[in-house]
C-alpha positions in Angstrom: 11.9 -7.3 -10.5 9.1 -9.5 -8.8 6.5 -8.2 -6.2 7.5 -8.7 -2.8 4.4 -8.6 -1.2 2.2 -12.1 -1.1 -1.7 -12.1 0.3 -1.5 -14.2 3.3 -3.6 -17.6 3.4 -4.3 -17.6 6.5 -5.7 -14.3 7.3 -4.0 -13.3 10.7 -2.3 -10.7 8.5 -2.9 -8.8 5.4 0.5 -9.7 3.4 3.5 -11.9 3.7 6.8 -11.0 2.5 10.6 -11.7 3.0 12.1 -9.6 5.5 14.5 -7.2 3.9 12.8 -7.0 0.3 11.8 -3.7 -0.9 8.4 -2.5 -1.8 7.0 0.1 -3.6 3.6 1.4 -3.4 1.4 3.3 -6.0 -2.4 4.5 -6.1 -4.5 4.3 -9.4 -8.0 5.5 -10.4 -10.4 5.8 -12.8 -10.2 8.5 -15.5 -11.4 11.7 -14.7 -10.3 11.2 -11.0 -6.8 12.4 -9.6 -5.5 10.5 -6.5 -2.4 10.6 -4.6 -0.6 8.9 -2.0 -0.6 11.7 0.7 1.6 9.7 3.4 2.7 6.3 4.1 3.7 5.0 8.0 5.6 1.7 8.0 7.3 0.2 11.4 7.0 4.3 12.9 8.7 5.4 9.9 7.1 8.3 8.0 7.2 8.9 4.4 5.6 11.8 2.8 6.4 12.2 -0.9 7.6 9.9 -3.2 8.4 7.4 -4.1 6.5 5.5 -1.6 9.0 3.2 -0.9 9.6 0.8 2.5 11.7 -2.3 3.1 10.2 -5.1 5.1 11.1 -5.4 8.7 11.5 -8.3 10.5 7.9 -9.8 12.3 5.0 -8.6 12.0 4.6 -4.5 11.0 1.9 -2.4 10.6 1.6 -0.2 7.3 -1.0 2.7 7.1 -1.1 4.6 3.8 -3.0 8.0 3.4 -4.9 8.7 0.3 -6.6 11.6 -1.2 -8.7 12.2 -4.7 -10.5 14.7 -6.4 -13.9 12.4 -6.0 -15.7 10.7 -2.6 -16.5 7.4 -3.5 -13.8 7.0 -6.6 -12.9 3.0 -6.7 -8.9 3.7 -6.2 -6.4 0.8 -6.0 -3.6 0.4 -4.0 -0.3 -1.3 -6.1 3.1 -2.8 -5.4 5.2 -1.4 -7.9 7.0 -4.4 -9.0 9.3 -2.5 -11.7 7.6 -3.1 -14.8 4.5 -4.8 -13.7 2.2 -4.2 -10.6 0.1 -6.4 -8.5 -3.5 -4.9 -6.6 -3.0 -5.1 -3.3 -6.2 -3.4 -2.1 -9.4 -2.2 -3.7 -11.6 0.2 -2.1 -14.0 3.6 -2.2 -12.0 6.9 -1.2 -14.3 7.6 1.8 -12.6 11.8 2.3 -13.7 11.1 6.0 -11.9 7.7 6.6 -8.5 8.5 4.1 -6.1 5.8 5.4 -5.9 1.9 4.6 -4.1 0.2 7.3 -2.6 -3.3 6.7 -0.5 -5.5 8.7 2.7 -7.6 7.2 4.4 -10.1 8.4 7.9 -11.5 7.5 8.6 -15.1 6.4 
């Protein structure tokens, strides 16, 4: 199954993808660090335990994903789960004060 999540080129959003496509999100981290999705919001839609699953609405939507792990300032990586294979879609520090990633996506 392919990633349905593309980086936009031209910046006014985070990600392009084809409205109605699934995606599936994933966290990673180093070893020696758990980390876990604790909650994902996607067009006012909730999802709390996995999998982290959402399909892409029409326009433009706004995703926020909650993370926690076991060590402040672990590199974690946020992942489309593309059955198979995965593709990064962020990179960043778990900050245990600032725990959600918010991204916007817009349908093509």
């Amino acid at each position: 199954m392919p990633c349905n999540l593309k980086l936009s080129p031209t910046g006014d959003v985070n990600f392009l993808g084809t409205a109605g496509a699934s995606v599936t999100l994933k966290l990673t981290a180093p070893d020696g660090v758990d980390a876990e999705i604790v909650h994902v919001r996607y067009g006012g839609n909730g999802i709390s335990k996995p999998p982290f699953m959402f399909t892409i609405n029409a326009g433009v939507t706004f995703l926020v994903v909650v993370v926690e792990a076991t060590k402040a300032g672990a590199v974690l990586q946020l992942r489309e789960d593309c059955g198979g294979s995965d593709q990064v879609l962020s990179t960043f520090h778990f900050d245990p004060q600032n725990p959600g990633r918010g991204f916007f996506i817009k349908s093509v």
